[in-house]
N, C-alpha and C positions, 0 to 999 in steps of 0.2 A: 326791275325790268321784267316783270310780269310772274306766274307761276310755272314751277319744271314741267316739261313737257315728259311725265313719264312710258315709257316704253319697253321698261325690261320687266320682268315676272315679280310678282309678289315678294317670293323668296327673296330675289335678288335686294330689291328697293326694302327690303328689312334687314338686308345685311349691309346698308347705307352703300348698295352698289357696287361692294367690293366682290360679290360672289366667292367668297371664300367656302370651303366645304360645301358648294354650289354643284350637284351633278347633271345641271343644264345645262344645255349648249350654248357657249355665248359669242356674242359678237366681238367681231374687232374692235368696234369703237367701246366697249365694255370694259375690254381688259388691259389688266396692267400691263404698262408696252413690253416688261421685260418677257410675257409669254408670246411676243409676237417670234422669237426666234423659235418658238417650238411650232409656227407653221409647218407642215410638211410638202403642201401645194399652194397654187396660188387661190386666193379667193377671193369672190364680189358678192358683197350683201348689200341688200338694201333689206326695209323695214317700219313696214306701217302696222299704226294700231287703230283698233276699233272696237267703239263704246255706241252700247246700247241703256239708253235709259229712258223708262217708261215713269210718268208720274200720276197721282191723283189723290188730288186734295177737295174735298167736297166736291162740286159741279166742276169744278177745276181738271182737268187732266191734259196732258201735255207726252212727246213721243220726240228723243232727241236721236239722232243718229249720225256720228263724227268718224270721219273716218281720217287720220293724221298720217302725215309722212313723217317716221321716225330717222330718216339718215340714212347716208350709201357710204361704205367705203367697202378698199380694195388692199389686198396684204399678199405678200409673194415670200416667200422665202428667198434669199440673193447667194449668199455663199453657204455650201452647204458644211466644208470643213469645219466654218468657226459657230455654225449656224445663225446667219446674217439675216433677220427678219427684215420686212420692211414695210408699212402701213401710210395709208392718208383714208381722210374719208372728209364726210360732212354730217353734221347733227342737228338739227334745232335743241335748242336747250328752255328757252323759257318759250311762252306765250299770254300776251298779254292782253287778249281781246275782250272784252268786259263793258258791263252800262248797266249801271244802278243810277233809279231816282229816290226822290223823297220829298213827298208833298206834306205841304204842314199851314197850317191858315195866314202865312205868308204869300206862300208862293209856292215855285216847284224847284229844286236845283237835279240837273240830270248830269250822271260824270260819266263819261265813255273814254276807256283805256285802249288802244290798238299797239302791235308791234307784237316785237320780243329779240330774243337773242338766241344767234348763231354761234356757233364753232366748226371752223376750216381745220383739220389737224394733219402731221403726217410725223413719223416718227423711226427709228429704229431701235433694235435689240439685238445682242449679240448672246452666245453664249463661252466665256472664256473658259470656266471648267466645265468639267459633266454635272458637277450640282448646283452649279450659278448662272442663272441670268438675268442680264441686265438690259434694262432698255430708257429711253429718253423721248420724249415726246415733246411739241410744239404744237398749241394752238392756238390759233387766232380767232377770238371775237370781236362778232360786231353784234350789231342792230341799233333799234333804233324804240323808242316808247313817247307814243304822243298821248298827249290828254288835254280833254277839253271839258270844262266846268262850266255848265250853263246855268246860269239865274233866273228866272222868271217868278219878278214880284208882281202881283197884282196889288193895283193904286186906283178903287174906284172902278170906272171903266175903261183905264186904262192899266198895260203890262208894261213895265218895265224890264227890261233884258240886258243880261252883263255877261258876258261869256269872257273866257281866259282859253289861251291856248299854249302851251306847250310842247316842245319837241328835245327829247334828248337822245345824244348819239355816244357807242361807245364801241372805240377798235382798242382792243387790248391784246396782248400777246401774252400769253401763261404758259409755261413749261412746269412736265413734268415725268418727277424719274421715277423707276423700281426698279425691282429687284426681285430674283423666287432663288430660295435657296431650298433645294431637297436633298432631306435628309434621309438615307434610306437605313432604316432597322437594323440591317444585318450588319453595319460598321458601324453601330453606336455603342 
């Protein structure tokens, strides 16, 4: 369903997302649910990124500028005794917009990819002790990935053309838990 739509720091996406020993600020939609009870206020992020790339290849040169929406969500703290986080948001996760050809003394075939895939999430975390917490998470994907494969033989003076078309859909529901346990130095 297309490729991740990256948006978090270098660091982060080389610690496979988990921002562990990570001293950047991260998102709600980042973190493991069980740090959503360590909210102290409420918050709304949202989150776009933006790529610049310049190319030049012989007489060739080219100038790309994308500017992506990386997701909004919103997190409160709910009870403050057991510390009762509370999170939803929305993400894109893949993108799959794409068109490659390839000509060859046949013909020409061109494949153009569109779509990708979303996540709806919303979750909670509690904190039961002072060095445990735990949280739970729900979210929902969807989207969708069409593709279409065009043929063009040439037959003399004439072209022959076969296209296929495809569309696939996917709502899935995934859950998911953690856990922070800290351990402080002076009781070990």
């Amino acid at each position: 369903f297309g490729d991740p739509v990256v948006t978090q720091s270098a660091r982060m996406q080389g610690l496979a997302g988990s921002a562990v020993a990570s001293t950047e600020s991260r998102a709600i939609n980042d973190l493991n649910p069980a740090a959503w009870s360590m909210m102290t206020r409420a918050r709304i992020e949202a989150r776009l990124g933006f790529a610049y790339t310049k190319t030049s290849i012989g007489e060739d040169q080219g100038t790309k500028r994308i500017v992506k929406f990386g997701g909004a969500s919103f997190g409160t703290p709910l009870w403050e005794k057991f510390r009762i986080g509370f999170a939803l948001g929305f993400a894109p996760l893949t993108d799959a917009d794409a068109e490659t050809q390839q000509v060859d003394t046949l013909g020409t075939t061109t494949i153009k990819r569109e779509g990708g895939l979303s996540q709806l999430y919303m979750g909670l975390s509690m904190q039961p002790i002072s060095a445990l917490n735990i949280g739970a998470r729900a979210d929902f994907l969807f989207g969708n990935l069409r593709s279409i494969i065009q043929t063009d033989i040439s037959h003399g003076e004439q072209t022959i053309t076969g296209v296929f078309q495809g569309e696939y859909s996917l709502p899935v529901v995934r859950r998911t838990f953690g856990f922070l346990l800290r351990l402080d130095p002076l009781f070990l």
